[in-house]
N, C-alpha and C positions, 0 to 999 in steps of 0.2 A: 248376329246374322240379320241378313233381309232377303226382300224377294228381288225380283227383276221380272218384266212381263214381258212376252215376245208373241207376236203372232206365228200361227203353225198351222199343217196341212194333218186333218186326220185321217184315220183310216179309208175315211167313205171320201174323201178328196175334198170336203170343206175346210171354208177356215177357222180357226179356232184361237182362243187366247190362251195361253201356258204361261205357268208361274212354277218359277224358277228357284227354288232357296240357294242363297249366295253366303259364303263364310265371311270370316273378320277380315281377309284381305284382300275381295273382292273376287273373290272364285266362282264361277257357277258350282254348286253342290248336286248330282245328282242322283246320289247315294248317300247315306250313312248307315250309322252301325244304331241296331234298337239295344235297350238297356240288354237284353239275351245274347246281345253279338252277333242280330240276324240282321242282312242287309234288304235296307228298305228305301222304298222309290224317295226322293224327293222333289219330284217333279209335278206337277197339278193341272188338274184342268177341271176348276169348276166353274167352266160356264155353263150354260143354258140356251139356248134359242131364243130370240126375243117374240112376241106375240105378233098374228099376220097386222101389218101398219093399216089403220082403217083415214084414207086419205080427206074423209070427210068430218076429221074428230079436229075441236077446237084447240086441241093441246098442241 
């Protein structure tokens, strides 16, 4: 398996990066089954906000 990233809109109407788990033959995954047989998300969004840009910073 791997991921695939996509940008997306969330709840509150921003945008957002999701990550996607993909099977062995190129399928988006957006379920499977946990070792108990219980169906769970496989979809992600861990991003974060980036900090407010300070336009006077030498970086």
């Amino acid at each position: 398996m791997s991921v695939r990233f996509y940008l997306g809109i969330n709840d509150a109407g921003k945008q957002t990066l999701v990550i996607v788990t993909v099977d062995e033959n190129g399928n988006n995954v957006a379920y499977y089954k946990d070792q108990q047989g219980k169906l769970q998300s496989a979809i992600f969004d861990f991003t974060t906000p980036s900090p407010p840009f300070n336009k006077d910073s030498d970086l």
